[in-house]
Every structure is written in structure tokens, then in C-alpha cells.
BALOBA-1460 file (C-alpha; in Angstrom, 3 decimals):
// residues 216
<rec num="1" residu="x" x="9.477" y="10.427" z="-8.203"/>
<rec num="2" residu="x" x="10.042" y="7.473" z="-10.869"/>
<rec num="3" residu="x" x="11.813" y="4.507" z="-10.724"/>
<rec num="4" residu="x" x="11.941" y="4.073" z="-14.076"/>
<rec num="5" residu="x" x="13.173" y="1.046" z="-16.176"/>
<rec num="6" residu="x" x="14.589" y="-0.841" z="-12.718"/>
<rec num="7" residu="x" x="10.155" y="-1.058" z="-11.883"/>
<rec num="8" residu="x" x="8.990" y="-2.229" z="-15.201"/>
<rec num="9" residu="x" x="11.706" y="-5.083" z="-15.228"/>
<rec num="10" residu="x" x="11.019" y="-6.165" z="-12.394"/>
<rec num="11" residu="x" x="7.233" y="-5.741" z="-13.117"/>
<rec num="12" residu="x" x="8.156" y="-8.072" z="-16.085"/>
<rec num="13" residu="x" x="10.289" y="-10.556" z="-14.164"/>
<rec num="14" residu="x" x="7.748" y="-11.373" z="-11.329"/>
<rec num="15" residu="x" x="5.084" y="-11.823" z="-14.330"/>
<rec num="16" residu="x" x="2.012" y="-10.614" z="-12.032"/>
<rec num="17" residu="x" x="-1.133" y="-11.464" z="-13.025"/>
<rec num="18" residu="x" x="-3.118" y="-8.037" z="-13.314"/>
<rec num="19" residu="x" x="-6.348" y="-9.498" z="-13.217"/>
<rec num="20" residu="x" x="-5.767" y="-10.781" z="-16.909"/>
<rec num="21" residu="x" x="-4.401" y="-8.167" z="-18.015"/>
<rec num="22" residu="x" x="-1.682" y="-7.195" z="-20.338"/>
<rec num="23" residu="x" x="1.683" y="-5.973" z="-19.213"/>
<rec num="24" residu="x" x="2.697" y="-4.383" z="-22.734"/>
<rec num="25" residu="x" x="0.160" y="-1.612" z="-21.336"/>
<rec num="26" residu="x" x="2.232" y="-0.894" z="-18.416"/>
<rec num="27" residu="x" x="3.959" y="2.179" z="-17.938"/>
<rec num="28" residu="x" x="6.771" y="3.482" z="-14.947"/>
<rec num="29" residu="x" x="5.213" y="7.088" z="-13.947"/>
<rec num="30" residu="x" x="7.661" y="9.569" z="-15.015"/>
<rec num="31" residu="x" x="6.297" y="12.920" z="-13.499"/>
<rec num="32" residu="x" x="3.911" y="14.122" z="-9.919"/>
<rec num="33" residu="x" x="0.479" y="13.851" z="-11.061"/>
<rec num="34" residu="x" x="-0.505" y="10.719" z="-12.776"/>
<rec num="35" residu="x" x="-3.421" y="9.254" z="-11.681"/>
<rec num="36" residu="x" x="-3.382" y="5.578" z="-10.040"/>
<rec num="37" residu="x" x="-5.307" y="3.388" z="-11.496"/>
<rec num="38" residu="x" x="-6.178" y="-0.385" z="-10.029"/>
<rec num="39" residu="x" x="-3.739" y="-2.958" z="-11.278"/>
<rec num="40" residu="x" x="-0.642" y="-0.205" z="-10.625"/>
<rec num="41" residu="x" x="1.976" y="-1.071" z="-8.415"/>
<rec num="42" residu="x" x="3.624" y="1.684" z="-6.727"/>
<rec num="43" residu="x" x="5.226" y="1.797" z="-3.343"/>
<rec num="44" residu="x" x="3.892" y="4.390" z="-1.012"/>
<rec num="45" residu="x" x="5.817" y="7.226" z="1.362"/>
<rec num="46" residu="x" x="5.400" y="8.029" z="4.989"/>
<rec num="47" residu="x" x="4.874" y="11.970" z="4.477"/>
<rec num="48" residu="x" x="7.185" y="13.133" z="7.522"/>
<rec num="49" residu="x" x="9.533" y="10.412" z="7.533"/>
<rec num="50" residu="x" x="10.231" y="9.537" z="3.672"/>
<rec num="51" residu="x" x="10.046" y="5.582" z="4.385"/>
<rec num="52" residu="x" x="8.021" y="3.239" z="2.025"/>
<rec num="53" residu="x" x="5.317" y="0.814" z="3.414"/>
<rec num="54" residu="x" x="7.052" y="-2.353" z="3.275"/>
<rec num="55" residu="x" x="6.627" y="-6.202" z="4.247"/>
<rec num="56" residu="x" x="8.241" y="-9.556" z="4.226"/>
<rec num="57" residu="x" x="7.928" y="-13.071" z="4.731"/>
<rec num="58" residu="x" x="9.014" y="-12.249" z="8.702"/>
<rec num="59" residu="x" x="6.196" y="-12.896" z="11.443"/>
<rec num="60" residu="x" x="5.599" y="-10.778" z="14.129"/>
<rec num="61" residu="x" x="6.783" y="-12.333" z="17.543"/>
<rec num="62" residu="x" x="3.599" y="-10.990" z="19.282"/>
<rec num="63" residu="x" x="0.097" y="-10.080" z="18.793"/>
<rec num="64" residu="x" x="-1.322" y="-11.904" z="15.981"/>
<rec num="65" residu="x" x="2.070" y="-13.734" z="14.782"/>
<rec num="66" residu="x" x="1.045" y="-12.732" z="11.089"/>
<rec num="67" residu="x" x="3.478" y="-11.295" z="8.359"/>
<rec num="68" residu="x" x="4.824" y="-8.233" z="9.617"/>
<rec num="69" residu="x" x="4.797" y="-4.801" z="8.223"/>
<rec num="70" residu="x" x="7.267" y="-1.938" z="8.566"/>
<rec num="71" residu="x" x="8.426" y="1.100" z="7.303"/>
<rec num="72" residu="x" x="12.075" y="0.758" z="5.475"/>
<rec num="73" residu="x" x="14.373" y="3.217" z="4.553"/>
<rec num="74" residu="x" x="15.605" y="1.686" z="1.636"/>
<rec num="75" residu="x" x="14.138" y="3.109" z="-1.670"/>
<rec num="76" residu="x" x="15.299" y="0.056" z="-3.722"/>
<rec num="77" residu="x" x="14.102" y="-2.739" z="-2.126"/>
<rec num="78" residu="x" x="11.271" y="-4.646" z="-3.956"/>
<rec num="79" residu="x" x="9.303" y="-5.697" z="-0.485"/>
<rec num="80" residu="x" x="7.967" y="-2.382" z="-0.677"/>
<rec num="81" residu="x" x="5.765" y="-2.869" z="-3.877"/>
<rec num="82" residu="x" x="2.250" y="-3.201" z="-3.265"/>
<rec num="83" residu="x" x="-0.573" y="-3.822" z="-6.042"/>
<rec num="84" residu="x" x="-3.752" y="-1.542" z="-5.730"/>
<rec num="85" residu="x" x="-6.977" y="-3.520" z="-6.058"/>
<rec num="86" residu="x" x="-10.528" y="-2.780" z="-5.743"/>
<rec num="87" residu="x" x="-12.956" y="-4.299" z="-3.398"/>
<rec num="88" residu="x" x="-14.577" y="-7.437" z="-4.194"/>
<rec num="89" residu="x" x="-18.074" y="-7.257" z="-5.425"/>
<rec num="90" residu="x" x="-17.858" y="-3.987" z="-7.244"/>
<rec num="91" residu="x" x="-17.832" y="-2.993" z="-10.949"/>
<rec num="92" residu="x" x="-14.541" y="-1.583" z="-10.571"/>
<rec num="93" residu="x" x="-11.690" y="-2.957" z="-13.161"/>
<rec num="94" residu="x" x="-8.457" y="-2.394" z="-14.023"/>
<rec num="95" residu="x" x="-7.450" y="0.774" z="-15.268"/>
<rec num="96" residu="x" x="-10.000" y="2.210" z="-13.200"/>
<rec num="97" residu="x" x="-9.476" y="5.894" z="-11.526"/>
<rec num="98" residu="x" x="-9.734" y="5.813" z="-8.119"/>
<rec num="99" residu="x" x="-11.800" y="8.761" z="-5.835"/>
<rec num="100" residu="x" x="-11.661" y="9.941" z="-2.718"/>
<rec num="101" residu="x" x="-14.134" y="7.920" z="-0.398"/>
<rec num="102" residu="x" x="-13.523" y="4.776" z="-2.119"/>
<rec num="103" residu="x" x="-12.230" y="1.333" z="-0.324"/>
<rec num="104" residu="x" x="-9.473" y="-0.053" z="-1.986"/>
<rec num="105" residu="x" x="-7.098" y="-3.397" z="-0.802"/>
<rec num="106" residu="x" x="-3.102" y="-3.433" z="-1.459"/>
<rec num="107" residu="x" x="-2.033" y="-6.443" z="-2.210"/>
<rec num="108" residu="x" x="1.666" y="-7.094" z="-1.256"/>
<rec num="109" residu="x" x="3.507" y="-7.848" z="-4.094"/>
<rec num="110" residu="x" x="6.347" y="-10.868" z="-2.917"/>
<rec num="111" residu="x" x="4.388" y="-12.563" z="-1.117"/>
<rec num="112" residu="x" x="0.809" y="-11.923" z="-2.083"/>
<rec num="113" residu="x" x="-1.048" y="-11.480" z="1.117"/>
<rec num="114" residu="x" x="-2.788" y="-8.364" z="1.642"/>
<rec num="115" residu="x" x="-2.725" y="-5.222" z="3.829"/>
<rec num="116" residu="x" x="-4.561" y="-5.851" z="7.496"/>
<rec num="117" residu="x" x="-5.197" y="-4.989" z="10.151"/>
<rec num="118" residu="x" x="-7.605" y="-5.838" z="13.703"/>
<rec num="119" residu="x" x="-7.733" y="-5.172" z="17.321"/>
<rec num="120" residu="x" x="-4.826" y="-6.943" z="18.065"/>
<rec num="121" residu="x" x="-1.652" y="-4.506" z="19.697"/>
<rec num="122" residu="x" x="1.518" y="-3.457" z="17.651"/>
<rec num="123" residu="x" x="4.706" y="-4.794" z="18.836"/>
<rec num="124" residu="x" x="5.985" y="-1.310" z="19.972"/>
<rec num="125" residu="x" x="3.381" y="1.256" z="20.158"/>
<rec num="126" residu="x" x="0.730" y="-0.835" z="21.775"/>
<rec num="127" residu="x" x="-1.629" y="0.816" z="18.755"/>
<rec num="128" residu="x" x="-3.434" y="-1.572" z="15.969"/>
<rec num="129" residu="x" x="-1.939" y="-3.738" z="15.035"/>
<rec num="130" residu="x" x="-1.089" y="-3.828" z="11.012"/>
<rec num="131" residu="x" x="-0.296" y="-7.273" z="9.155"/>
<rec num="132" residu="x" x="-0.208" y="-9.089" z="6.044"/>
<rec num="133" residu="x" x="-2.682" y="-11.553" z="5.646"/>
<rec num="134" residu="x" x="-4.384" y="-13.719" z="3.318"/>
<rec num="135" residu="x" x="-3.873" y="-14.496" z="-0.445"/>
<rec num="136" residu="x" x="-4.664" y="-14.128" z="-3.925"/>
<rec num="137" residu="x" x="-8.314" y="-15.853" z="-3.055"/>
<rec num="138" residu="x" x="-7.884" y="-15.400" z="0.832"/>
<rec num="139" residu="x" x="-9.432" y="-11.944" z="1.402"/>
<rec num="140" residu="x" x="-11.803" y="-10.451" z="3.838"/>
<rec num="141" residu="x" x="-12.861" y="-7.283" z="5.595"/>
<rec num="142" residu="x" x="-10.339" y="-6.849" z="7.300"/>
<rec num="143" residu="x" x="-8.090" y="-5.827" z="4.542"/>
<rec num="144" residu="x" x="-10.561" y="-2.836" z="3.176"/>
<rec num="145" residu="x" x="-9.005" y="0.360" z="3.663"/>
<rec num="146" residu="x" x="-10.863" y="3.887" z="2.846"/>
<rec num="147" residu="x" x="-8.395" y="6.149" z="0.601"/>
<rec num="148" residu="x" x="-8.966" y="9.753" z="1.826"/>
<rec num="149" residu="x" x="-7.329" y="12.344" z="-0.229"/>
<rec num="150" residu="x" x="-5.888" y="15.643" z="1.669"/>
<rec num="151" residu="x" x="-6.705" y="19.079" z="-0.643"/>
<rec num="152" residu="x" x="-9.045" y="19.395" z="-2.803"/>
<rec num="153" residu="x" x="-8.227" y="16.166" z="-5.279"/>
<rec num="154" residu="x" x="-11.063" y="14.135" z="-6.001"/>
<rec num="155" residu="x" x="-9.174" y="11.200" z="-7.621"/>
<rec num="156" residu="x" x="-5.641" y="9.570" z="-6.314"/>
<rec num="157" residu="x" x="-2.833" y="10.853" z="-8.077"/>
<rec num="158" residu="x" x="0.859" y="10.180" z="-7.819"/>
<rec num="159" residu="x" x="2.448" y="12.320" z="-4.952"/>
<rec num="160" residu="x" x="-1.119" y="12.935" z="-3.433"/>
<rec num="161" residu="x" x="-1.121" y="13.522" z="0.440"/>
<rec num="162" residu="x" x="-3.652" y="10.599" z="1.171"/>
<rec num="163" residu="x" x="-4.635" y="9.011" z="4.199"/>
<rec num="164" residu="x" x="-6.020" y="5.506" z="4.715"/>
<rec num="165" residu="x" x="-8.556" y="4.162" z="7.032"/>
<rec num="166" residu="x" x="-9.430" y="0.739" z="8.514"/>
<rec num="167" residu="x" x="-12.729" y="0.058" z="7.955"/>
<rec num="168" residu="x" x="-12.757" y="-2.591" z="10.505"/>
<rec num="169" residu="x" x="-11.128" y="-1.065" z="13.443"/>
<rec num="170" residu="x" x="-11.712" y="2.699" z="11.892"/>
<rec num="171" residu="x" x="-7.745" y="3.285" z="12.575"/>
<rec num="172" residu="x" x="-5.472" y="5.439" z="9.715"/>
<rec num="173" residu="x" x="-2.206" y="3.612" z="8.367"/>
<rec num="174" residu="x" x="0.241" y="5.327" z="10.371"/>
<rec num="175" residu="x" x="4.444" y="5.354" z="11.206"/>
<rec num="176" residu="x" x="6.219" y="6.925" z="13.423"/>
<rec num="177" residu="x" x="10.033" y="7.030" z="13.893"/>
<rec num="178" residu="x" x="9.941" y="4.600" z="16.822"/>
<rec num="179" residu="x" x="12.155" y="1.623" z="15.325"/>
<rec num="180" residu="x" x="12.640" y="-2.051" z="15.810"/>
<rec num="181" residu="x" x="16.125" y="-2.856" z="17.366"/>
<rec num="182" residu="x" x="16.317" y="-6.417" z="16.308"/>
<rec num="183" residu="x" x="14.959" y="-8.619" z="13.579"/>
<rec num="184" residu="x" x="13.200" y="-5.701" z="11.797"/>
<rec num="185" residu="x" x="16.826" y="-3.816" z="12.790"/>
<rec num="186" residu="x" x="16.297" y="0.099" z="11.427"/>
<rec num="187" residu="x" x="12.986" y="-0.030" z="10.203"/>
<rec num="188" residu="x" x="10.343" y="1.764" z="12.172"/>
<rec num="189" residu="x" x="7.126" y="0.747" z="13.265"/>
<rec num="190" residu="x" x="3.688" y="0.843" z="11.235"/>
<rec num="191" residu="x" x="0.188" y="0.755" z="12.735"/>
<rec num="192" residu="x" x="-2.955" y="2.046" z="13.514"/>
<rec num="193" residu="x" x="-4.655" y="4.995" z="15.342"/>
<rec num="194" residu="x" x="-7.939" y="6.186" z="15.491"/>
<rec num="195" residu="x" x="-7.260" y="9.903" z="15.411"/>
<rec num="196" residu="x" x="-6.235" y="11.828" z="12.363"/>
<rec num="197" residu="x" x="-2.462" y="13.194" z="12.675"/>
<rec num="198" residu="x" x="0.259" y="14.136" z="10.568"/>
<rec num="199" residu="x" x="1.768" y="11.077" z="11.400"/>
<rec num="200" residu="x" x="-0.962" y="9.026" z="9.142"/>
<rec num="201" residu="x" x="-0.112" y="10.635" z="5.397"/>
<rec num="202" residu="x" x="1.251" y="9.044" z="2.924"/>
<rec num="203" residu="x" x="2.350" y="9.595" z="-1.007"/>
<rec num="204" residu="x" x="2.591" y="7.579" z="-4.074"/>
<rec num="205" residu="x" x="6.047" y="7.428" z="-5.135"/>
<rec num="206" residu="x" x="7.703" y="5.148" z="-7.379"/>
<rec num="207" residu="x" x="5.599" y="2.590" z="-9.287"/>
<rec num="208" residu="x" x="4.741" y="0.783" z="-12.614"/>
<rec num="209" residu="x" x="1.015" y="3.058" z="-13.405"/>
<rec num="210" residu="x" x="-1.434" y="1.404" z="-15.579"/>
<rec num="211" residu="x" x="-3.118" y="3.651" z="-18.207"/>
<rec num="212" residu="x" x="-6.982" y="5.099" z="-17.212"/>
<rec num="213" residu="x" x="-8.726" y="2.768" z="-19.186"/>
<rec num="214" residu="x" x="-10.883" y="4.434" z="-21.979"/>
<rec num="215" residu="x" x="-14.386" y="4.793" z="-21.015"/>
<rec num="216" residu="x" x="-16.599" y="3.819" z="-24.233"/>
């Protein structure tokens, strides 16, 4: 799924800093298999409930009190862009293909912080907790997340079943249909668990890719 022209204008009208580098070489994904590449910015599906991963400048009322994060129903709304980056201190770059194995951050879009998560318990679930956190030079371990690709794929590719781990706490990015009644009204709950379950898959779906950068 593509969102076309509506995700490379708004690409443009945020002007995100890609690491340096140049938004001319941005494309919006147009058909299921192109591969992600750090720098994209693509919103990601809950496999068995079709919302997007999505945050906002809304702390939680428990728990950690950090930036909350949700799953939202909405397709259009642009809280639910996140920007794939690698992990600090490794050769990676942008444009980069990503495998299976690797630990990668998302980087929420609006506001900047990045996806976290600790011990602390989710408002509803009483699993892990999962916040935003940090800043553009305010990262740390706890915002490393393993990508594990389902099948047979051994890089990440748009409308992949992937799942991603915690390497802190060890728990998979999970949502369930158990929704939030009042501020968060209609959105469901995201968080943690330790144990692998249908529950904790997610997809690629519409985004502004970045081109595999030529290897010389």
C-alpha cells in the first residue's frame, strides 16, 4: 500500500533532516516489495488488527509519564510516521538495506523522540510498557529494537511480516484490540510481551522509501 504524493509533501513540508541527506532522492513506495532502507519513513501495521504504530505529544497518566504510544485507526494521520535509523556506532548509512537480526531505532517523526520501552507496566495490559523518549541527540539502549523477519526474507521489505524485539527488556512490539476509553479515546493499546504471538507482527505500509544506495 502507497500513500503516494500526500507522503512526499508532507516529507517535503516537515523538511527532515535525513542524516544530511538529500530529499530530491526520495521516493513514495508504489508496489509490496521494496526494500526499506534507513532514512525511509513509513508507518507500520498491526498484522491482525490493520492499525498503524502511532504517537503524540500526550503523556501517559501512569507508569513512566513519558510520551505515549498507541495504535490508531486512522490511515491519514501524520503521528503515525516513524523514521528508520540504525544504531549508533555502526557503519550503517543511509540508504542502507536492512537484514534480519539487525537492531534498528524508529525515530518518531512529529515530535522526534524515539521508540522505548523498560520495565515499567502499560496503562491497560499491565505488560511493558512502550514510550517515546529522548531526542535527536537523546538516545540510549533502551530504544534498540531487533527487526526479525517472518518467512524466509533476509532483508526488510515493504509488506514484510516482521516482528520487533526489545533488547532491553527482550519483549516484541505488540497490540491488541483492548482500547483506551478516554484521552487516547478509540485507539488501542501498544506494548510489550516476552512471548512470541500473532499479536506481535507488524507490516510496512505506507511511506516515503529511500533508494538502496549503490554499493561502489
Amino acid at each position: 500500500m502507497a500513500i503516494g504524493f500526500f507522503a512526499l509533501a508532507l516529507f517535503l513540508f516537515l523538511g527532515l533532516d535525513l542524516d544530511h541527506g538529500s530529499l530530491s532522492s526520495a521516493s513514495a513506495a508504489s508496489s509490496e516489495g521494496v526494500e526499506i532502507t534507513y532514512g525511509s519513513v513509513l508507518k507500520l501495521m498491526h498484522e491482525k488488527t490493520k492499525f498503524r504504530l502511532h504517537s503524540h505529544d500526550v503523556p501517559y497518566g501512569s507508569g513512566s509519564g513519558q510520551q505515549s504510544v498507541t495504535g490508531f485507526p486512522n490511515v491519514e494521520d501524520s503521528n503515525s510516521y516513524w523514521i528508520v535509523r540504525p544504531q549508533p556506532g555502526t557503519s550503517a548509512k543511509q540508504g542502507d538495506t536492512i537484514k534480519s537480526g539487525t537492531i534498528i531505532r524508529l525515530q518518531h517523526m512529529r515530535t522526534r523522540k524515539w521508540l522505548h520501552s523498560h520495565m515499567h507496566a502499560s496503562p491497560i495490559s499491565g505488560n511493558l510498557e512502550v514510550s517515546c523518549f529522548g531526542g535527536d541527540a537523546d538516545s540510549d539502549t533502551g530504544d534498540y529494537w531487533r527487526l526479525m523477519i517472518e518467512g524466509s526474507g533476509k532483508t526488510w521489505k515493504q509488506e514484510q511480516r516482521v516482528r520487533l524485539q526489545h533488547i532491553d527488556t527482550s519483549g516484541y512490539l505488540h497490540s491488541h484490540d483492548k482500547k483506551y476509553s478516554r484521552i487516547a479515546g478509540g485507539q488501542q493499546e501498544v506494548c510489550g510481551v516476552r512471548e512470541k504471538r500473532a499479536d506481535n507482527v507488524w507490516l510496512a505500509a505506507e511511506g516515503v522509501y529511500l533508494p538502496v544506495t549503490e554499493t561502489k
